[in-house]
PLY file of the C-alpha trace (Angstrom):
ply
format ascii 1.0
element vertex 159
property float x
property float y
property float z
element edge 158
property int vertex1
property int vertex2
end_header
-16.07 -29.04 -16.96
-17.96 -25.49 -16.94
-16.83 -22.41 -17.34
-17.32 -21.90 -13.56
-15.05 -24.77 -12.90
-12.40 -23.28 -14.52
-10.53 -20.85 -12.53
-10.39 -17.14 -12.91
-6.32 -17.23 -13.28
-7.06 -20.12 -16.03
-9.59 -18.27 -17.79
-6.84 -15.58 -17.84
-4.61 -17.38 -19.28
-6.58 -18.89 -22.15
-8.80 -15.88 -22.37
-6.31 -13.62 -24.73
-5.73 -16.48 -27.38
-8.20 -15.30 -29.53
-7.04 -11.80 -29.79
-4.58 -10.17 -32.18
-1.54 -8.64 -30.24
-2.74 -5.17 -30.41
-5.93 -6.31 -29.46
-4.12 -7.83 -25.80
-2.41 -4.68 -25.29
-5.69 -2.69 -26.04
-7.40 -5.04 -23.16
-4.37 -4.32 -20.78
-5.51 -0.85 -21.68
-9.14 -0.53 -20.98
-8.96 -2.84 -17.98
-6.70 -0.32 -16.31
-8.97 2.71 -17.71
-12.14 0.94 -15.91
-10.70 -0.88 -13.33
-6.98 0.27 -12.74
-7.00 2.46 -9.78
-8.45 -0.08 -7.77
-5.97 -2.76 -9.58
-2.46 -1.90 -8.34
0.61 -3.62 -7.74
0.21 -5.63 -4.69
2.67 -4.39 -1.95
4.35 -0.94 -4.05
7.42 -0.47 -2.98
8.09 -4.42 -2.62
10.82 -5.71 -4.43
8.93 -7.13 -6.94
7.86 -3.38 -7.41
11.23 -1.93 -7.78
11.74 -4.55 -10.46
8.96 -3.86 -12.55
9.78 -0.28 -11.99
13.26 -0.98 -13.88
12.29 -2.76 -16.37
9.49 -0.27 -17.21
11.94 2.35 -16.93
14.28 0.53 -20.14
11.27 0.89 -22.00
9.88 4.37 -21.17
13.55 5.61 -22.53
12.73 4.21 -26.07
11.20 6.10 -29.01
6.77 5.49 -28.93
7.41 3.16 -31.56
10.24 1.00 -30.05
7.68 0.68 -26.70
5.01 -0.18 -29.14
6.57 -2.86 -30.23
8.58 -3.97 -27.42
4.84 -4.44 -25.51
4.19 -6.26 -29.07
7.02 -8.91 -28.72
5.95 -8.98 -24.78
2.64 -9.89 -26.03
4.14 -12.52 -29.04
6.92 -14.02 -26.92
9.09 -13.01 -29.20
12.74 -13.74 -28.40
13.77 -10.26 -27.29
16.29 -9.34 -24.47
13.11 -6.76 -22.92
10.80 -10.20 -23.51
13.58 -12.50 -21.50
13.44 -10.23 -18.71
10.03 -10.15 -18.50
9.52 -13.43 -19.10
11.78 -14.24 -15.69
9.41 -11.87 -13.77
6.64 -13.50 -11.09
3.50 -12.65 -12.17
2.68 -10.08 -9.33
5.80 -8.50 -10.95
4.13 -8.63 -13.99
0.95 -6.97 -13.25
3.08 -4.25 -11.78
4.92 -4.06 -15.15
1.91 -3.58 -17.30
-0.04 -1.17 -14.59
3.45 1.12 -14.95
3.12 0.83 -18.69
-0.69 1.77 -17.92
0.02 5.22 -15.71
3.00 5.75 -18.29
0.34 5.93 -21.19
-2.09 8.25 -18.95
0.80 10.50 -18.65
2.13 10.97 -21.81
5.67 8.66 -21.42
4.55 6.19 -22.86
2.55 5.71 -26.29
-1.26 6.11 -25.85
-3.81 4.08 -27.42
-4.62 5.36 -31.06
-7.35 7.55 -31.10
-8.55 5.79 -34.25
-8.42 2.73 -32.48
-11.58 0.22 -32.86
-11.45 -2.60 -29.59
-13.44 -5.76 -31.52
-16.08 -7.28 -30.07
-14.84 -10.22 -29.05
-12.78 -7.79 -26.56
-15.32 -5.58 -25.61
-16.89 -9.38 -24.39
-13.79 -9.72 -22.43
-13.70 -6.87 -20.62
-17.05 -6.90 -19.64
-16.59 -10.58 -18.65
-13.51 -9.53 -15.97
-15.74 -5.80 -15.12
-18.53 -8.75 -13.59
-15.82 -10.29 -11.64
-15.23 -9.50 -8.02
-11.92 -7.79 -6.90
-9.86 -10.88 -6.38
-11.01 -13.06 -8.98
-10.29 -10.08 -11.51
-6.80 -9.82 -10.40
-6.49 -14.03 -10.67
-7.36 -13.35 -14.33
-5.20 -10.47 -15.18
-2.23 -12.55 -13.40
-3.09 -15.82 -15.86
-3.83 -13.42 -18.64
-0.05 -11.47 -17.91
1.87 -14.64 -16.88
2.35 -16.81 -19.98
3.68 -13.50 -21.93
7.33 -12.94 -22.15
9.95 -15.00 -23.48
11.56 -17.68 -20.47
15.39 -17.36 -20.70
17.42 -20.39 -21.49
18.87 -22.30 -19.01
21.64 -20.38 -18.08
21.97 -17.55 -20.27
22.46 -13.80 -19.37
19.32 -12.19 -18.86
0 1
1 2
2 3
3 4
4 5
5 6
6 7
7 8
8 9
9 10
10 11
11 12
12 13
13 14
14 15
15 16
16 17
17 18
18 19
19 20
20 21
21 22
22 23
23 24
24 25
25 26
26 27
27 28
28 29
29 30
30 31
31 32
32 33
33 34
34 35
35 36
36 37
37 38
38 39
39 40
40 41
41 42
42 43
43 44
44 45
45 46
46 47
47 48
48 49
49 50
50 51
51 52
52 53
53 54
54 55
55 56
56 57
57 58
58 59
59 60
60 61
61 62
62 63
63 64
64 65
65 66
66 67
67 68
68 69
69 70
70 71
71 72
72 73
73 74
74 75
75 76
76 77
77 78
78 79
79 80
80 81
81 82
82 83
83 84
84 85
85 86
86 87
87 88
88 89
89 90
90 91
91 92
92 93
93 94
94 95
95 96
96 97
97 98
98 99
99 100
100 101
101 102
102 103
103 104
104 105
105 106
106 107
107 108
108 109
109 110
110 111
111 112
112 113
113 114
114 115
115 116
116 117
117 118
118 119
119 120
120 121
121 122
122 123
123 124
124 125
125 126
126 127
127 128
128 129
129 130
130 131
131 132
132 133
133 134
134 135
135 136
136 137
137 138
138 139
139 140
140 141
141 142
142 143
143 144
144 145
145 146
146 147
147 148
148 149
149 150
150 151
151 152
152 153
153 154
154 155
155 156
156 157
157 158
């Protein structure tokens, strides 16, 4: 199988295995800083929206170093209550999430990328890889490259 067999939302969600943590976030980043205005959630407004607006609001009312690391443990899948509810999230809800963390760092709510900050190459690769993409083939990658992040809640435990 090729690399063009191999679907954009696959691609996605292998694609991000090979960078540290910061280094995901950092892509989340600089995809919205290139691409973002013309990536937005789907249907705003949509319930799906509203979620992603909630949950983004828990974390914009946390220190810059508690949302740093709550998008960390996002990121890990580490066993978090923030993780658990964003693992339950569909993945349109999910790309909402992350593009409200996005405007939240453009505004100042939430932490902004260090200035200090070197992306590797591997990522720089990456994100010129999804900039060659058309439209709907980039957002099939950023929904496999969002989707397998989050914790999934056990069955039947309190979100």
């Amino acid at each position: 199988m090729t690399e063009t067999d191999i679907s954009a939302y696959d691609q996605g969600k292998d694609a991000l295995k090979g960078l540290s943590v910061d280094d995901q976030l950092a892509l989340l980043w600089f995809v919205y800083e290139k691409l973002g205005k013309s990536i937005t959630p789907a249907a705003p407004g949509a319930s799906g929206s509203e979620i992603a607006q909630g949950l983004f609001n828990q974390v914009k009312e946390l220190s810059h170093e508690e949302q740093l690391q709550v998008q960390r443990d996002i990121a890990s899948k580490k066993d978090t209550q923030l993780s658990r509810e964003y693992g339950s999230l569909s993945p349109e809800t999910k790309l909402a999430f992350w593009y409200f963390l996005a405007q939240g760092m453009e505004s100042g709510t939430i932490i902004p990328m260090p200035p200090n900050y070197e992306f590797p190459q591997e990522g720089k690769d990456l994100l010129a890889q999804i900039e060659g993409m058309d439209f709907n083939k980039q957002i099939d990658f950023l929904r496999g490259a969002v989707l397998p992040m989050g914790t999934e809640p056990a069955a039947g435990a309190d979100l």
